[in-house]
C-alpha positions in Angstrom: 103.1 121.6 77.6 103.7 117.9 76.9 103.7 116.7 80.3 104.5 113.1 79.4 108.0 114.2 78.2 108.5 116.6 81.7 107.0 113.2 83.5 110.0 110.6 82.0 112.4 113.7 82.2 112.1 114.0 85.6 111.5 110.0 86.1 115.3 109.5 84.3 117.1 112.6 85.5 116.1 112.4 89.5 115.0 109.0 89.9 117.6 106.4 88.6 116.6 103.8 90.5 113.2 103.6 88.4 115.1 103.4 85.3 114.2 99.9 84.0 110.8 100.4 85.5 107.9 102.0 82.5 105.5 103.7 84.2 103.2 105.5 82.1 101.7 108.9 82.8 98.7 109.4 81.9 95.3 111.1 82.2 92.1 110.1 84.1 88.7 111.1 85.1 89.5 111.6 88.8 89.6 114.5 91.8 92.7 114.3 92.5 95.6 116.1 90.6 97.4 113.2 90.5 97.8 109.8 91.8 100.1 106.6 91.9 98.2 103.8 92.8 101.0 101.8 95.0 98.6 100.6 97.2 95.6 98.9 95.9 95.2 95.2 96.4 95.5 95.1 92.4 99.1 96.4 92.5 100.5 94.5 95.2 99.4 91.2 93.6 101.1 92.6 90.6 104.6 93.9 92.1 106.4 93.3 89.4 104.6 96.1 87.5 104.7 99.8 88.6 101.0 100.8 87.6 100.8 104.3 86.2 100.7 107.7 87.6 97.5 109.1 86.7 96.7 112.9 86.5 93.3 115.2 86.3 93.2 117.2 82.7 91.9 120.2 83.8 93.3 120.9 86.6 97.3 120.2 85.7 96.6 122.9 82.8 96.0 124.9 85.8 98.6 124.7 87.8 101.9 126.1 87.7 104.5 124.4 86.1 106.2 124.1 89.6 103.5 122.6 91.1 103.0 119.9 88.1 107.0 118.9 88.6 106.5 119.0 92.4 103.7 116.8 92.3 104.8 114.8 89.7 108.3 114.0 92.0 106.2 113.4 94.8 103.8 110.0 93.1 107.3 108.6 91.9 108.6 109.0 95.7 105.5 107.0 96.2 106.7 104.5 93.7 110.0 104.2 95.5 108.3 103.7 98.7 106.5 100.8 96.8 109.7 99.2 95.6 111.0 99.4 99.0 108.5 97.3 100.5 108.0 93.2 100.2 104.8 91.8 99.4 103.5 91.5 103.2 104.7 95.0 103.8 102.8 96.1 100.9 100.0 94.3 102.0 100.1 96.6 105.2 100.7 99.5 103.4 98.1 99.2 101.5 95.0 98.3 104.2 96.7 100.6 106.7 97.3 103.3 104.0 92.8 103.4 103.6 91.9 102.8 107.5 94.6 104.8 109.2 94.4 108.7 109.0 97.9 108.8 111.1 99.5 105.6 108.8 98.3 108.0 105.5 100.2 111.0 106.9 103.4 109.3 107.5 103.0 108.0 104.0 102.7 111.3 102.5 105.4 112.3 104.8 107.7 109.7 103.6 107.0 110.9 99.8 107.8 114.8 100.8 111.1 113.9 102.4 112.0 111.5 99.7 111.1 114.5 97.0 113.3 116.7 99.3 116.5 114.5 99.2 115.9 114.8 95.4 116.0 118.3 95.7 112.5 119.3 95.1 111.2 121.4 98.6 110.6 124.8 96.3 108.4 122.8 94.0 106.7 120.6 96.8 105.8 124.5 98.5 104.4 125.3 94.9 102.3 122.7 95.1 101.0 123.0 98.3 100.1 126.6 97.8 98.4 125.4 94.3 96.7 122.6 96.2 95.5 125.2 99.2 94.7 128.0 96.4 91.8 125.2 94.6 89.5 124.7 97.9 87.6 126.6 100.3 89.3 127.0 103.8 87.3 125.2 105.2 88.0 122.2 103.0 91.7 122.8 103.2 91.6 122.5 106.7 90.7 119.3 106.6 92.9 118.4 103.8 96.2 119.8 104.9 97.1 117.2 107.3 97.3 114.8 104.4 99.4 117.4 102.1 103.1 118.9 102.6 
């Protein structure tokens, strides 16, 4: 699957307010399936780029197609979010975002409901059912809070 062309697809199609905004997709060495990167001190120095979404290799060849678009929805809510916010309210963001358990949730909430209004709550539960599917429950149970 060429999941650069099912990134901008879904980037054009359900998110028009990104459209004269490149933001590459692409892969990295890293645990987590995927990630955005809206809130390191790097990027909100650098607002007028949207850094790129970044994904793990091996496991988005694992996961179901669903799940990849789901997830993939979900970091450009997070992008939103980011263009939303002025540079002091990124600032916040962006310390609260690491310190703050609660402030991470109600990120990650934001991103969900955003993905919903797109359309997306079928592929959000596909992920999250991927997501719980890769650790032990113990693990999960720690790591729900922060998921769908």
């Amino acid at each position: 699957m060429d999941y650069n062309k099912l990134f901008q697809k879904l980037k054009n199609k359900h998110y028009p307010e990104l459209e004269h905004y490149h933001i590459e997709f692409k892969e990295k060495n890293q645990k987590a399936f995927m990630d955005s990167h809206n809130f390191s001190i790097r990027d909100i120095l650098n607002r007028h780029k949207l850094h790129p979404v970044t994904y793990n290799k091996e496991t988005i060849k694992k996961s179901p197609k669903k799940a990849t678009e789901g997830a993939i929805i979900h970091e450009l809510a997070h992008k939103i979010q980011a263009l939303r916010s002025n540079f002091f309210q990124s600032l916040y963001m962006g310390l609260a975002y690491r310190l703050s358990n609660k402030y991470k949730i109600k990120i990650e909430q934001e991103a969900n409901e955003i993905s919903i209004k797109k359309g997306f709550k079928k592929e959000l539960l596909e992920l999250k059912k991927y997501c719980k599917s890769r650790f032990p429950k113990e693990k999960w149970a720690k790591m729900k809070k922060f998921h769908i």
